[in-house]
N, C-alpha and C positions, 0 to 999 in steps of 0.2 A: 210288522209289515201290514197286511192287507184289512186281518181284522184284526188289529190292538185290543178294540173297545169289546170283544165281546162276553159280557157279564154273565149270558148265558150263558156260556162254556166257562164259563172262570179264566178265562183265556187274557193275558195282560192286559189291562186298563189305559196303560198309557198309550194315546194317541198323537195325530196329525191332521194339519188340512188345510183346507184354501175358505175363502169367502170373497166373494164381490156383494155388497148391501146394497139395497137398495131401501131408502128411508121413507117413507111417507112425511111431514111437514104436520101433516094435517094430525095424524094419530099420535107419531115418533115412534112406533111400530117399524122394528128393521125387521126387512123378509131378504133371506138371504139362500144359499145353496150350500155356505161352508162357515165355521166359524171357529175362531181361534179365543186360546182362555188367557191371553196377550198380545196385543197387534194385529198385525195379520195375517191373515193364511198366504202360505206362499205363490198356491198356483190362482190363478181367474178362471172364472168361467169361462169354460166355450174348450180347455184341454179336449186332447180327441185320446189322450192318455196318458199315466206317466210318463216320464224321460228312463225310468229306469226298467222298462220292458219291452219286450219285441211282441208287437201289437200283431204281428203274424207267425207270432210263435206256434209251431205246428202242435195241436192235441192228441195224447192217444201215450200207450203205454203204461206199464206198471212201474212201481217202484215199493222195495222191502227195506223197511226200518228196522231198528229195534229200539225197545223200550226196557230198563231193570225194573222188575217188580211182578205187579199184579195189577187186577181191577176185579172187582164184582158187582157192580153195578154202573148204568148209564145216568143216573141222575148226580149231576153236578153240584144241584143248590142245597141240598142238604146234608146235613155234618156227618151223616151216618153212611158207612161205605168206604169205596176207593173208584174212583171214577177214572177212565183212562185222560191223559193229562192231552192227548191230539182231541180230544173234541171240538175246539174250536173250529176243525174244519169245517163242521155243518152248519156255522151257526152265521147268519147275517144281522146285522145289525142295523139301527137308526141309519147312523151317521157311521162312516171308515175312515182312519186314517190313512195319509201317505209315509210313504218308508224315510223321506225326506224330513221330515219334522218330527218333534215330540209332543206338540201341543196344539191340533188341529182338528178337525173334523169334518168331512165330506157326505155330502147327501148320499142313502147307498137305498135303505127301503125308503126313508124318507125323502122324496125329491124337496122339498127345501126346511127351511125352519122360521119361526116369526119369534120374536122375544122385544117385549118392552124396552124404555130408555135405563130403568132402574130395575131389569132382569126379574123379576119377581117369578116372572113366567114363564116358560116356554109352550109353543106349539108345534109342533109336527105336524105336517102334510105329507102323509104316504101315497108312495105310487100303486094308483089300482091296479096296474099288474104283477105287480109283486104276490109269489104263489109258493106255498110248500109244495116238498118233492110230490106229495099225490094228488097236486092240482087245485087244493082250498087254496081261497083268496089269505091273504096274512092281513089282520083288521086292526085296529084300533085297539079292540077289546084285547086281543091274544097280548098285547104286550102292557096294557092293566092287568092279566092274568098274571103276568111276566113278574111284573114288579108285586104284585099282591102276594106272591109266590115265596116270595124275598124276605121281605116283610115279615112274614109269618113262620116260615122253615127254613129261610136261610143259612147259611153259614153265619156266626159274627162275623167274620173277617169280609166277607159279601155283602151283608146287610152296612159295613161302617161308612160304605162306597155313596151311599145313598141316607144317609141323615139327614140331610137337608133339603129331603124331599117330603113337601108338608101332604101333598096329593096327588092324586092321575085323573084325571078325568077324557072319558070317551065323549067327545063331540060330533063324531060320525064315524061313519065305515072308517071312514080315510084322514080323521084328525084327532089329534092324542093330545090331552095338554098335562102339564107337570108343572106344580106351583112348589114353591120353595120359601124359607122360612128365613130365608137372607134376600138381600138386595147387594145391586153392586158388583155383583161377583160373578163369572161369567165358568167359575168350576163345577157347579153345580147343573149347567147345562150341558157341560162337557159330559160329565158325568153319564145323566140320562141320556146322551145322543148315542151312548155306548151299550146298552142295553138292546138285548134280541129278544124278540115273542116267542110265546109259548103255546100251541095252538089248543084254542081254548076248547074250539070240538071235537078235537080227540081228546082232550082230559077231562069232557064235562063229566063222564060215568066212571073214571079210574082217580087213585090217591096218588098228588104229587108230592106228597111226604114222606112215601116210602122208594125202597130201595127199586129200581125193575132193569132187564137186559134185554125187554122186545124195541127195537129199535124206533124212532118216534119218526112222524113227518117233521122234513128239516126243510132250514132257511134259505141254505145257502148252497154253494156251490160242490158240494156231496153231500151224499147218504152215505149211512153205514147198508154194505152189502149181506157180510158173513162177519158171525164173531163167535168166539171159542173163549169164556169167560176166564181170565187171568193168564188165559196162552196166544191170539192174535184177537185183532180187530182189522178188515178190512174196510177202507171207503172207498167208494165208487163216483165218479164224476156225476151231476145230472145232464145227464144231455140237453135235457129241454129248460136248463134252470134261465129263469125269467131274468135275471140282471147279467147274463151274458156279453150281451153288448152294449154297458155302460162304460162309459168311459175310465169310470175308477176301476171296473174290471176286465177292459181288453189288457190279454198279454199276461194273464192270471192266472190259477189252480188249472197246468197244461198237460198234469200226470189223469192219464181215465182211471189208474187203481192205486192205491195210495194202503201197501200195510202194515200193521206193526207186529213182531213178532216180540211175545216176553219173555224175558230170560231172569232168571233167578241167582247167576253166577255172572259175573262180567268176562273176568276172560273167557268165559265159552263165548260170551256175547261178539266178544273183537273177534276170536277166531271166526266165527258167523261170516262177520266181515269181510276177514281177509282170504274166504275159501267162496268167495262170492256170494254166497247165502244172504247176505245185505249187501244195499245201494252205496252210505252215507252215512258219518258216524264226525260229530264232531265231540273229539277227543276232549276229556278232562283227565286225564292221568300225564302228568310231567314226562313220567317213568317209562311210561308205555309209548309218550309221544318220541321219546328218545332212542326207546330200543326196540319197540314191538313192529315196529313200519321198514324194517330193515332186512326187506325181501325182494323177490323178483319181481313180482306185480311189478311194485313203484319203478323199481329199476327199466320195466320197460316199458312204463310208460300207464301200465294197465290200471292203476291205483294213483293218484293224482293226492300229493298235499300239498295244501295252500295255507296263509301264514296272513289273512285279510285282517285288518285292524278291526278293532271292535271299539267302536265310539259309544258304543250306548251305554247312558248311566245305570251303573250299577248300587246293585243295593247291598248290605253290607254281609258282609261271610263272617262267624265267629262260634265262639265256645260262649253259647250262652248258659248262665249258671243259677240258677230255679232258687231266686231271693227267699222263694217264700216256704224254705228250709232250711235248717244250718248245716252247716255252717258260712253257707252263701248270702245269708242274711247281712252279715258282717260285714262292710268297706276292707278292712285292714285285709282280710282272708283271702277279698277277690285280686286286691290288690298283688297279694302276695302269691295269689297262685300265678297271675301274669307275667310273674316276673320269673317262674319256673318253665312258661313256653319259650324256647330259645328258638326263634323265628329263624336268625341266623343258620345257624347250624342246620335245621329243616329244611331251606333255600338251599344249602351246598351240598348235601347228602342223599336229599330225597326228592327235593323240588328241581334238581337237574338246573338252578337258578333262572328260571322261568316264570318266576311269581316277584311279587314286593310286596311288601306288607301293608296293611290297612291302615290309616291311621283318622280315620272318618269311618261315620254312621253312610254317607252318602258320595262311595269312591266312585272316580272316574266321570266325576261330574262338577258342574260349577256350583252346586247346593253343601258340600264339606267344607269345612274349616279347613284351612291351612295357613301355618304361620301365627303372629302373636296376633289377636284379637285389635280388629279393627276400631275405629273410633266410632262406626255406624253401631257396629255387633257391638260395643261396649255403652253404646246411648240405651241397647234394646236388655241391656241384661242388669242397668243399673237399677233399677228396683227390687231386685232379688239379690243386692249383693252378701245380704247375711241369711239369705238360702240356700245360697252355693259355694262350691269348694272355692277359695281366695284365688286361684290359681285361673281360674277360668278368665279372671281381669287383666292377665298378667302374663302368661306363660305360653308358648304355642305345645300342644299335645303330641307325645312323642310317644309310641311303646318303648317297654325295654329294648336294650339293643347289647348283644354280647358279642366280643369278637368273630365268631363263628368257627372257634375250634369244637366245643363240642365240651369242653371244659369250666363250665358255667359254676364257679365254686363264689364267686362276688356276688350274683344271683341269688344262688340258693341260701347263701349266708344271709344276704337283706331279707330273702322270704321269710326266713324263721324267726328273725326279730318282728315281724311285723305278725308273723301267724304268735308271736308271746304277747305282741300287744293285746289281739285277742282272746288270751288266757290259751294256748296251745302251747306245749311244753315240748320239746325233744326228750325222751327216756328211753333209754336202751335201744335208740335207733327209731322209736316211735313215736309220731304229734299226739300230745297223749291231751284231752281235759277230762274231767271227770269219771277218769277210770276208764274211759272212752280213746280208742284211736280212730285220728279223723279217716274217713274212706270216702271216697267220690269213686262214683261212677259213671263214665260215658255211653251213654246210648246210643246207639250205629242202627242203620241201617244197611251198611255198604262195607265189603271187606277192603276194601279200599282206602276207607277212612280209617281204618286201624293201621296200615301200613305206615300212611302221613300222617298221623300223629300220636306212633309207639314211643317217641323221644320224649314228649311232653310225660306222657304217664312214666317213663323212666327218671326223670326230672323229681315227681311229685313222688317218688318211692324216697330215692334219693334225699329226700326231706322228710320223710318217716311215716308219708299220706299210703293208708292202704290203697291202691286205684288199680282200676280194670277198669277192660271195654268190655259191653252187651251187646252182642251183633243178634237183631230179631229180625225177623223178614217182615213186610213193607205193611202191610196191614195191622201188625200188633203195632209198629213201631206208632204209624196215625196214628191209634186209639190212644197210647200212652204220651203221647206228644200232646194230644187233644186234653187230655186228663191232667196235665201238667206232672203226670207220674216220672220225672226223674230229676239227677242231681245235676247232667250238665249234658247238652246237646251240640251238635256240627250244626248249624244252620246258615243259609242264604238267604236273604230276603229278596222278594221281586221287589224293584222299585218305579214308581209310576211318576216318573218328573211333568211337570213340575209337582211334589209333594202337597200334599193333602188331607182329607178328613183319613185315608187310611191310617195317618199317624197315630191315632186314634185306637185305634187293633194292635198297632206294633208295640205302642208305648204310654199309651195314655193308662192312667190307674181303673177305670172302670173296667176296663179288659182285664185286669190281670187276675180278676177271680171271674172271670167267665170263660168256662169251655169253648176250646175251638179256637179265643182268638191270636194272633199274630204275639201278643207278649207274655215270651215264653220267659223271659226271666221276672218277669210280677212284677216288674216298675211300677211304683205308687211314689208319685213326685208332683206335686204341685205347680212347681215353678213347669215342670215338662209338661204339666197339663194345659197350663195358660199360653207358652210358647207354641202349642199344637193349635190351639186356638185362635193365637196372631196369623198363624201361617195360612189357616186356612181361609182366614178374612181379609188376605193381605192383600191391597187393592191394585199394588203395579207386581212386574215379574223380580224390579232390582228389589223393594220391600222383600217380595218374599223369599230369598235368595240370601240377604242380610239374617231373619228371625232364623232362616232354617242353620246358618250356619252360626250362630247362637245358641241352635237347639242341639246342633252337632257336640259343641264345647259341654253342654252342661252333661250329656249323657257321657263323652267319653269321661270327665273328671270326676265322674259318680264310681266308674268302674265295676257296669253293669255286666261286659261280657270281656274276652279277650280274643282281640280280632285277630284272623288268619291272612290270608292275600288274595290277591286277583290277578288277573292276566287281563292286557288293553289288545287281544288279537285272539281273533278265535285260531284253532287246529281243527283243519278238516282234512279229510279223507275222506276220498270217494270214488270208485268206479268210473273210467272214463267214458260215459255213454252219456252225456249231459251236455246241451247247450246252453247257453248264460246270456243274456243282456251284453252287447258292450258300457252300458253305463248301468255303474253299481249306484245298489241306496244306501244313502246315508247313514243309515241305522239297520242291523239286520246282516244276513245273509244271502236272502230273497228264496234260499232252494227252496220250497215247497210252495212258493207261490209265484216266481218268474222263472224258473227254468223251466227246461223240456227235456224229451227223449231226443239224442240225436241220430238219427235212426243210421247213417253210414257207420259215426264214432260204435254205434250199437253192435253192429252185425260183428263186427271184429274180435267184439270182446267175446263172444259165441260162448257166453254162461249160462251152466247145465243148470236148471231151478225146475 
């Protein structure tokens, strides 16, 4: 939605936006107000607001979330900690996108942008009244701070967003430039247009390196009010916030109190919910969405669920398995553990058949492969064809797939030939090598994930693998996640379409011995290195569209992870005291940034809090 781009918060990258250029002749210097990393931005200049908000939607009111976990600190940018994952509320940025698009950006502190014919550079022209919550002007400097911040403490997976940023330079109060170390390429400005400042006078005398919970001056449209470290956070609206009556933000953040409360148990968390103690809960449990919602509220009316499609590219869900120990080293192993998750069966038993299975690094979007390899994707893969599996020229990629009784005995009989090709022996009921029996272990943070995938670990007994799950609470789990300390993980990936230098973090071999970043199973592929490199210099959207689903084929036929499924429609639930836009965005849900309290629907529900 409103802020995609903001880096400061760690808040998704993927953005929107409009542009109208205007070109000089004389320079070839375009100055523009919006700009797209593909054609054009949808909207022109001169909107008085999106289409998908009620630009007199009334302000005022609280609303109570929940969040599973913890946090112990407010600083985002560095690796150390647990940061609450709403920060993005506070934070404005450059340039915003709209809900409407994936790949845009709109002027928001920067009223417009200037950038070369061959992109080398961009400039930023900020609006002088743009003000943190305690009234300092937001400069130039603070968002060199910003990115200097980056640079130096950031996260990897933060810092890969911005590579191809060669400098920042301050040219006034009110003008920011960022040179880049490509031409041609209009993602590296998208990039930077996403980035929020850091105020550089309150941090000139404190360390932005370490962890802190006094709440800072923010950018954007709240402050944190009250916060109770690892149990709520409250934000509060600014009243007097300077970009209130822009255009990109009439009809916007219309809750005055906005809190999260943390829970350490999920179903206490739903029951939270359904006893009014929360607003708003979109559902990830199959199981719960089938049977926990099967009360009075709904029935009369008081608990509302909706069933809205979810268009947005996703990024991929799977059992990713830490190469850079065995027995996951091994191709034949991973393979064969793959062939031990019986999707099927999971989908009829426990997924209430609400899910489909993954068969792409990049579902629900036009960037996966599907189908046998095209004649474009096989022009881009032919130089590595005695790098990669034969199959990838050849074959369209399928997981396993078993009737769905629940009787996977063809399965586990191909696993165990392929765990002997590996030197893994069946004895006495055991994967035995070297006096060794194999053991894997799942690292959880979520008792929830032990439920949906107890079959799998029955599976892999059933083939003589010793396996358990480790359910740790959210803070060990980061640190051990971040360390690469385990055998095999549950993960989702955020995905930022159109794809990018992030691929870099997720999969590129330089990451996979450094802490922190996104590749968690230690991919070191060459051929995946240069494919991340096409992608990211790819000059139109259908080029990069072509490499990426090239780049799809050679990761699945490697048999890096084994992918789980997705759902194309959110489950929500929520409290009936809310009013909505008649026109939905495109992407998104909009609740926390186009609804309202609706104060008649309100009084009715007369919940005790």
């Amino acid at each position: 939605m409103k802020r995609l781009f903001n880096s400061f918060f760690c808040t998704a990258l993927f953005v929107s936006v409009l542009s109208v250029s205007q070109i000089s002749a004389a320079n070839e210097i375009t100055k523009t107000w919006a700009i797209a990393e593909f054609g054009e931005p949808l909207y022109k200049d001169g909107i008085e607001h999106w289409p998908y908000v009620n630009p007199d939607a009334p302000k005022g009111g609280s609303v109570v979330l929940s969040a599973f976990g913890s946090f112990d600190s407010l600083n985002s940018y560095i690796l150390k900690g647990e940061y609450p994952r709403s920060l993005g509320l506070v934070g404005d940025t450059l340039m915003t996108g709209s809900a409407d698009e994936l790949a845009s950006a709109y002027g928001l502190i920067a009223e417009t942008v200037e950038y070369p014919a061959d992109k080398s550079w961009v400039v930023f022209n900020l609006r002088p009244e743009a003000r943190y919550s305690d009234g300092t002007p937001i400069t130039a400097a603070d968002f060199k701070f910003s990115f200097d911040t980056i640079r130096t403490y950031g996260r990897p997976f933060l810092k890969s967003f911005y590579d191809e940023v060669e400098g920042v330079e301050v040219l006034s109060d009110h003008k920011l430039k960022y040179t880049f170390t490509t031409t041609d390429s209009m993602k590296p400005l998208m990039r930077v247009a996403g980035m929020g400042p850091l105020s550089l006078e309150y941090w000139k005398d404190k360390d932005i390196s370490k962890t802190y919970l006094d709440p800072t001056p923010t950018s954007g449209p709240y402050k944190i009010s009250t916060l109770e470290a690892g149990r709520s956070i409250t934000y509060e609206r600014v009243k007097d916030y300077w970009g209130k009556d822009l255009a990109v933000n009439k009809g916007l953040s219309n809750f005055d109190k906005i809190r999260y409360d943390y829970y350490r148990d999920i179903e206490v968390m739903v029951e939270a919910f359904k006893s009014g103690q929360v607003d708003y809960r979109a559902e990830n449990s199959s199981k719960r969405w089938a049977t926990a919602y099967k009360i009075d509220h709904v029935e009369e009316g008081r608990i509302i669920l909706d069933t809205p499609p979810d268009k947005q590219p996703q990024g991929i869900q799977a059992f990713m398995m830490n190469s850079r120990r065995a027995p996951f080293d091994d191709q034949s192993v991973r393979k064969a553990l793959n062939l031990l998750y019986d999707f099927e069966t999971t989908k009829r038993t426990i997924l209430y058949n609400q899910y489909e299975r993954i068969n792409s690094y990049f579902p629900n979007s036009e960037y996966g492969a599907s189908g046998a390899p095209t004649a474009e994707e096989i022009a881009v893969l032919e130089p590595y064809r005695d790098k990669v599996p034969a199959q990838v020229f050849t074959d369209a990629f399928a997981s396993p797939v078993t009737d769905g009784s629940g009787r996977n005995r063809t399965q586990v009989r191909e696993a165990i030939k392929l765990f002997k090709e590996a030197g893994w022996n069946l004895s006495g009921g055991k994967l035995m090598k070297d006096g060794e029996q194999m053991k894997i272990e799942i690292l959880l943070v979520s008792p929830d994930q032990q439920r949906v995938n107890a079959l799998f670990v029955q599976n892999m007994k059933k083939a003589g693998i010793d396996a358990e799950f480790r359910i740790v609470d959210s803070s060990q789990y980061q640190v051990r996640v971040d360390d690469f300390d385990f055998d095999m993980v549950v993960v989702k990936f955020n995905f930022f379409p159109p794809p990018g230098s992030e691929l870099r973090s997720y999969y590129g071999s330089k990451a996979a011995d450094e802490r922190g970043t996104g590749n968690y199973t230690g991919i070191k592929n060459e051929v995946v290195d240069e494919l991340i490199e096409k992608i990211v210099a790819a000059p139109t959207l259908e080029e990069l569209k072509v490499i990426t689903r090239a780049l799809d084929r050679v990761l699945l036929w490697n048999d890096y992870v084994i992918t789980q499924f997705y759902n194309a429609t959110f489950r929500l639930a929520y409290w009936n005291r809310f009013g909505q836009p008649e026109t939905k965005p495109e992407y998104g849900t909009g609740f926390l940034t186009t609804w309202w309290i609706d104060e008649t629907l309100d009084s009715k529900l007369d919940l005790d809090r």
